[in-house]
N, C-alpha and C positions, 0 to 999 in steps of 0.2 A: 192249558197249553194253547197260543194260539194255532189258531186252524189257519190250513194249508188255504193259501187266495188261487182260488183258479183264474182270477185275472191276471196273476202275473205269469203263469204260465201259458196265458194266452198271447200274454206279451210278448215272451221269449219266441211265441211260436208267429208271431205277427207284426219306486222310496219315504211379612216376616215379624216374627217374632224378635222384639228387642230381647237379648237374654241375659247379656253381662257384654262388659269390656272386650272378652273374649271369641265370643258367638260372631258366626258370621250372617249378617244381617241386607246387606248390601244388593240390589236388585243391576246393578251396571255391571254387568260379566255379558263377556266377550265370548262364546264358545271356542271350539275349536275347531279350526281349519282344514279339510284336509280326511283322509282315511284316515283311523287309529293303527298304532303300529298293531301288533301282536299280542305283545306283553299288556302293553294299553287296553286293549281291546277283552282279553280276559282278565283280568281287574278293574273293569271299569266302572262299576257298583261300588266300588271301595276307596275311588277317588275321589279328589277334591274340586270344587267349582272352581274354588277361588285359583289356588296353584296350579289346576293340571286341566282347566277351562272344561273340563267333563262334567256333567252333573249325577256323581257321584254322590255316594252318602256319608264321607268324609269318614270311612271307617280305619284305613290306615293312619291316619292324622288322629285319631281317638285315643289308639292303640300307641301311639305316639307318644303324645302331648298329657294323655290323662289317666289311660288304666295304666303305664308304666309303673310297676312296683308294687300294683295293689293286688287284693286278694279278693276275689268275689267267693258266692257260694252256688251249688249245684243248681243248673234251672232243667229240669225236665219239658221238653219239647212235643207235645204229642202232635205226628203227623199221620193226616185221616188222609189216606189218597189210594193209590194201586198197588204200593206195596213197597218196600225196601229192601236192598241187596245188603242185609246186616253184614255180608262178609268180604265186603269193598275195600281196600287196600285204605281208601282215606277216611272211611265211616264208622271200622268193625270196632277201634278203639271206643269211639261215643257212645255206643248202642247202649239205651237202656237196658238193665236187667232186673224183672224180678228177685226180688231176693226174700220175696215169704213161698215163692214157687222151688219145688224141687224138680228138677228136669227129668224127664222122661218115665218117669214114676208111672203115670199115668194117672196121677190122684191131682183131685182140685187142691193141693194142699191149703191157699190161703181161703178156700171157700166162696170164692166171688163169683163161680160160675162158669169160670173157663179151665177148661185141663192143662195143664201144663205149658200156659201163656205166659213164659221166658224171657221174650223179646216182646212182645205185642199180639196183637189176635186178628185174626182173618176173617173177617166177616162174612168172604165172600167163597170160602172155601175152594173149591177149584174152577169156580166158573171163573169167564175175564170179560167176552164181549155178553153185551147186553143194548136191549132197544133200546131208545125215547122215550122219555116219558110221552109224550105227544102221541109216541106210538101205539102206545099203553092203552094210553085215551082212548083212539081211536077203535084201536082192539077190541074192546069194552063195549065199545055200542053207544049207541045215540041215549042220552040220559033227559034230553032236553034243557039239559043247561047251557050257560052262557062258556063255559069252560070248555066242555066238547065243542060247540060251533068254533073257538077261536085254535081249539087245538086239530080240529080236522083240516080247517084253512091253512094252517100254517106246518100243515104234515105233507098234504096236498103240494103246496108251493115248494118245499125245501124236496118233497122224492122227484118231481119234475128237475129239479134242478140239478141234482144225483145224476139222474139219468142222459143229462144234459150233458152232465159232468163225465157220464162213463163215455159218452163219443166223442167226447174231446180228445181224454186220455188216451183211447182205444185208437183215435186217428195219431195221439202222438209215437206212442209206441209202436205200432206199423209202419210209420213213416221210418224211423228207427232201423227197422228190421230191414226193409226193404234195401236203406242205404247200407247196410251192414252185407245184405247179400251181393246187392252189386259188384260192391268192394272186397267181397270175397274176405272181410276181415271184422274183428269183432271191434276193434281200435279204430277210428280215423278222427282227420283235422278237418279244420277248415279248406286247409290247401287240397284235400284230399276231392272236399266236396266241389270246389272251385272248378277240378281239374275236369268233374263229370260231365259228359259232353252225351247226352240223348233227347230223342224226340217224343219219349214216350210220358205225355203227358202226368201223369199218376207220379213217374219219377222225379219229372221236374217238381212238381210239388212239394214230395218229399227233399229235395234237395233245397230247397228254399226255406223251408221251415225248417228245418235241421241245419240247418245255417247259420239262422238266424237266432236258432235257440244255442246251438256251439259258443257262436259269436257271445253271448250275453252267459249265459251259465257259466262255459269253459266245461272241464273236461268231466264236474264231477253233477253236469244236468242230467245222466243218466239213474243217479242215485235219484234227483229228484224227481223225476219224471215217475221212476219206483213206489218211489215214498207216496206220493200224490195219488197213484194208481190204486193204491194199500187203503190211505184214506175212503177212496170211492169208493170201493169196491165194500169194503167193511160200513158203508152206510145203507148202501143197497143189499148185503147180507147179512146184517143185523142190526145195526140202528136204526133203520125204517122198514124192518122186516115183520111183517105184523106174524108172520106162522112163527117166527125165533121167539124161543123161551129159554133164556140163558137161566133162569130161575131154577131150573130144574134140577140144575146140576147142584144146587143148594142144601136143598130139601125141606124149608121150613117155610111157612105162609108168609110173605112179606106185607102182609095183612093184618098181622096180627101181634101187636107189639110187644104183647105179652109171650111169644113166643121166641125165649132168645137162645135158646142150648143149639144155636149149630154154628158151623166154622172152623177151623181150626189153628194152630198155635203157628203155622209156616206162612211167615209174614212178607216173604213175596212173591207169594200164592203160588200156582205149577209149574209155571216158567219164568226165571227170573227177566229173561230181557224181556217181560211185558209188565214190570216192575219199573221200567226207567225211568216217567213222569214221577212217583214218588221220590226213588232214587238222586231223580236232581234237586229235585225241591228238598230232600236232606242235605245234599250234600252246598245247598246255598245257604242254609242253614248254620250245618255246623262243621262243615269239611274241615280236617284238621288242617290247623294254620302253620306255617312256617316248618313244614316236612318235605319241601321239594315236588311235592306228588299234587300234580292237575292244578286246582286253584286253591283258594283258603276260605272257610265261611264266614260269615258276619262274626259269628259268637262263637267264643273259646272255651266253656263254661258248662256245656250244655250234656244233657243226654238224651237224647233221639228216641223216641217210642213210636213203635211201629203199629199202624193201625189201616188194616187193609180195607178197602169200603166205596172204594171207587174203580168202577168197570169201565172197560172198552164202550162208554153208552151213557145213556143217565145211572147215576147213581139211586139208589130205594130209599125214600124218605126214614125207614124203619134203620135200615142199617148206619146211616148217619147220625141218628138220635143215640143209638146204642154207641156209636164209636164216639160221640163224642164223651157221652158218660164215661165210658171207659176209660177215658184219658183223663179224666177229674178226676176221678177214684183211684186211680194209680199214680197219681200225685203230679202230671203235668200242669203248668202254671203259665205258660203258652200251647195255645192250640193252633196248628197251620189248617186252612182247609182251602187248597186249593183244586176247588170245582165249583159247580154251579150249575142250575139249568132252569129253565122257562116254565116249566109248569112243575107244582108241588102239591099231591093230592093228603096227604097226612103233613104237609108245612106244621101242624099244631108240634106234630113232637118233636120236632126238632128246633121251634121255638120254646119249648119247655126243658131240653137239652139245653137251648143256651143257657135259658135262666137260670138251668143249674148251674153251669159254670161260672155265672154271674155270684150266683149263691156262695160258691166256694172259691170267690175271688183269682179266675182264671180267666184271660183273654182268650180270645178266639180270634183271631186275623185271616179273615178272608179277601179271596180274588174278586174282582168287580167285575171279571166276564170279558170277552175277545172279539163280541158283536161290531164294537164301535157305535154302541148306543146309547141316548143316555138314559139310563136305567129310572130317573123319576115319574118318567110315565110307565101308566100301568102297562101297558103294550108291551112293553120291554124287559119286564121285573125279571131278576136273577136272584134263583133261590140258593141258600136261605139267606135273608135279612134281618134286619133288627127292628122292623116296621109295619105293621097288618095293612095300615092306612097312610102309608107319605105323609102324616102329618107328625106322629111323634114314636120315639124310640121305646121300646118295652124293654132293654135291656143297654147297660152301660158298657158294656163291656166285648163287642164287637167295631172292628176295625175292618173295615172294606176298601180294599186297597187296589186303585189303577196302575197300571204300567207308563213310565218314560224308555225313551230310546237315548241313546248318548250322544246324540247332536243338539245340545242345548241352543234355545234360541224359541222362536213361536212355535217350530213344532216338534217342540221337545216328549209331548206325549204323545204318547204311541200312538197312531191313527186305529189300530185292531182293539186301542182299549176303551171299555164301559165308562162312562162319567156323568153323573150326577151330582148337582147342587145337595142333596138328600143323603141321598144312597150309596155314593162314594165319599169316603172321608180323606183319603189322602193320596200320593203316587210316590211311585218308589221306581227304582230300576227294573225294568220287564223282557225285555229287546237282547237280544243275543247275550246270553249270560250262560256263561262257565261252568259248570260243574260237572258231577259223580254221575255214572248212567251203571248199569248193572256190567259184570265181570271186569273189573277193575279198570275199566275204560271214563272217557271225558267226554262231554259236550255241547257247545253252546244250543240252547231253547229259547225261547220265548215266549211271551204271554204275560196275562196277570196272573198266570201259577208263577211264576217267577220272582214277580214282584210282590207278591203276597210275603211268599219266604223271604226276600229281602229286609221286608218291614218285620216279620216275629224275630228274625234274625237282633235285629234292633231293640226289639222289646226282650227278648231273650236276656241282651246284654244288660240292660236298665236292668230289669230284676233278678240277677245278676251279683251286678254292683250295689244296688239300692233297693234288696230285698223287704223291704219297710213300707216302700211305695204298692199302692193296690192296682189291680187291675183295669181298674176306672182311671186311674191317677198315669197309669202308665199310656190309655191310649189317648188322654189329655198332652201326655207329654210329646208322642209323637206328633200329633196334630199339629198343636201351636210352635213348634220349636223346630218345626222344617224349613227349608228355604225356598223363600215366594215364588214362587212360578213366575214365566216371564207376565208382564203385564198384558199381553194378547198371547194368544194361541191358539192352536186348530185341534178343533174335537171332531174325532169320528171318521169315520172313513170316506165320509164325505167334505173331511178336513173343513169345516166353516169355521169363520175367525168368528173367537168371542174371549171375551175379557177370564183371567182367570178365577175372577170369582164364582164365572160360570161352570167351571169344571167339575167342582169337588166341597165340599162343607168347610175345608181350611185354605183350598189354593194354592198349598205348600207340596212339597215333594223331599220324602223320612230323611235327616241326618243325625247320623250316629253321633257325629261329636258335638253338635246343639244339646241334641236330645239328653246326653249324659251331663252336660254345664247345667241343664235347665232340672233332671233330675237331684242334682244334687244340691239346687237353692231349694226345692222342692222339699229335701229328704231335713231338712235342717227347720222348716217350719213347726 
């Protein structure tokens, strides 16, 4: 998900593949002009460049022009994230089910090792928040490697900045309060603060910056100011908390990888509204299409498998390795993983994770990360990858996928997203995107979790329709059957213009209806 900018709440307080006849191939598109309506705006990942000047993934024109009339078969979905609200008004129909499990039995009936995992399995049992890895590190003690020095600096640099981060927040919200008390009211406008007329310096300030943030927020900057406070506060009480051991609540050695019997089967863990980052990233996926309700997923096809494994924090290399097995073994043939983090102390098994799913011909489509870095220097690496050394791939079958926004033109990709020549292969839609959050509610997110799900969404449908195609073959097809990034663009949140072959391994950003013309010259070889 990307992460909350304190710069702009400082602000407020102070934005091809030739394929066939068919294929849209064409680099001279015009974006569009202008705010997106509404309707625009939440389907806008589903749009067209060419007709609706958005750089969409041309998934309503697919569903159009090409799957009209056909018959695909079942693609199981496994998603490794925070959790899923299985009984979502637009999700409960997809939800995978065991069906060698008998429910609530209490017996491992199919023998794989979990009890009565139904829906999916919880890795993380009732824990949610959890540290840094960095934190971890540092916890741990001085080892004299080269790892501890980079992870002490860089744990050092990001709590200073926390704490930076708590006086900002901590002044914005008293400024808040203070205006709230003057005016005797918990509601007020701009006209309201205009109208205030005192000398007592501390007010004036707060009425200036409250102003200023009204002015540019509107009415719903008190949620964000919230939200932002929630982030702070939850890094300084557990992400960079070196006494928090969220592990505890687990009970098993995340050490030891042989050690897998804990967890259990309630896949969006103790409270579902801390399930939401899953929940959207399902419901981008495969929210049911053409029901009226919130938006519609990429893919129509699918079954959802839930696999909880990602905390309030870094995620534990062990529990990742396990979930991804898990999701090959119970027949997913697309894997979503959208997370990531900076240091990987067991990275091995979760490279060996991939390769199994390589083994048993299963994509794995991950996020590229929310830094706005670009991930081929070592400095920056966002775990896991398909790479020990930035020189060659150990595994075929990873997809690392950046975020666009929907103002196509040079800065079409997202300034919060990762990019790399190497280590990013493709961009999809990432930037205020639509979907399912936990108790039958909607809402736009963003990040390259977003855009990650966009793109298995994609692959979802290819293997799908063109079950025959391998998982190599499929993320070949997303790559080269995208449409070309503009010829310049700005990477990074220090926005620098550079060519788009400097972005990503193909320079393309996923389309559904390429992607399917190009699988089906594919499938006929």
């Amino acid at each position: 998900m990307k992460k909350i900018n304190l710069t702009s709440l400082a602000l407020l307080a102070a934005l091809s593949l030739c394929l066939s006849a068919n294929a849209q191939t064409s680099t001279t598109y015009t974006g569009k002009k202008g705010k997106l309506s509404e309707p625009e705006l939440q389907r806008w990942s589903h749009l067209d460049l060419a007709k609706d000047s958005i750089p969409g993934m041309s998934v309503d024109k697919a569903y159009a022009e090409l799957l009209k009339g056909k018959k695909g078969v079942k693609v199981i979905v496994g998603i490794v994230d925070s959790g899923i609200d299985i009984d979502h008004e637009d999700l409960k129909s997809i939800v995978w089910t065991n069906k060698k499990e008998i429910a609530g039995n209490g017996i491992d009936d199919d023998k794989n090792g979990y009890i009565d995992d139904i829906h999916g399995w919880n890795f993380l049992g009732n824990a949610g928040k959890e540290t840094l890895e960095m934190t971890r590190s540092v916890k741990k003690g001085d080892d004299g490697s080269a790892t501890y020095k980079s992870a002490l600096a860089a744990y050092n640099e990001k709590y200073n900045k926390a704490l930076q981060d708590k006086q900002q927040v901590d002044f914005l919200m008293g400024a808040d309060k203070s205006i709230q008390k003057h005016l005797n009211k918990e509601v007020y406008t701009v006209e309201d603060l205009n109208a205030i007329i005192t000398t007592d310096p501390d007010l004036t300030k707060s009425k200036m910056v409250m102003t200023r943030i009204l002015t540019n927020a509107g009415p719903t900057f008190r949620a964000e100011i919230e939200e932002y406070s929630k982030y702070v506060y939850d890094q300084l009480n557990y992400n960079l908390n070196k006494e928090f051991d969220g592990r505890k609540i687990v009970g098993d050695n995340p050490e030891d990888i042989k050690d897998t019997k804990y967890g259990n089967n309630t896949v969006y863990g103790p409270d579902k509204e801390e399930a939401l980052h899953g929940t959207h990233v399902a419901g981008i996926i495969a929210q049911v299409r053409g029901n009226n309700l919130g938006g519609d997923g990429v893919a129509n096809n699918v079954e959802i498998m839930a696999v909880r494994a990602v905390p309030d924090g870094d995620e534990y290399d062990k529990d990742i390795a396990l979930a991804i097995r898990y999701a090959v073994d119970n027949g997913a043939k697309v894997i979503n993983g959208s997370f990531g983090k900076s240091y990987s102390p067991h990275k091995q098994w979760v490279f060996d994770a991939i390769k199994y799913a390589e083994k048993k011909d299963v994509l794995f489509v991950h996020a590229a990360g929310n830094d706005g870095n670009n991930i081929d220097l070592a400095e920056n690496t966002n775990f896991p990858n398909d790479s020990d050394d930035n020189k060659k791939e150990f595994a075929s079958n990873v997809l690392t996928v950046g975020a666009l926004n929907n103002a196509y033109g040079q800065s079409v990709i997202a300034e919060f997203s990762n990019y790399g020549t190497f280590n990013v292969d493709v961009f999809a839609p990432g930037d205020e995107i639509y979907a399912t959050i936990p108790n039958n509610k909607y809402k736009y997110l963003q990040g390259t979790s977003m855009a990650a799900p966009n793109a298995a969404g994609v692959a979802a449908l290819v293997r799908s329709y063109y079950p025959k195609l391998s998982a190599k073959q499929v993320k070949q097809i997303l790559m080269e059957s995208g449409m070309p990034l503009p010829a310049t663009v700005l990477l990074g949140e220090k926005q620098e213009s550079s060519t788009a072959a400097n972005s990503s391994k193909s320079g393309k950003m996923v389309n559904a209806y390429n992607a399917l013309v190009m699988a089906e010259k594919m499938s006929k070889k």
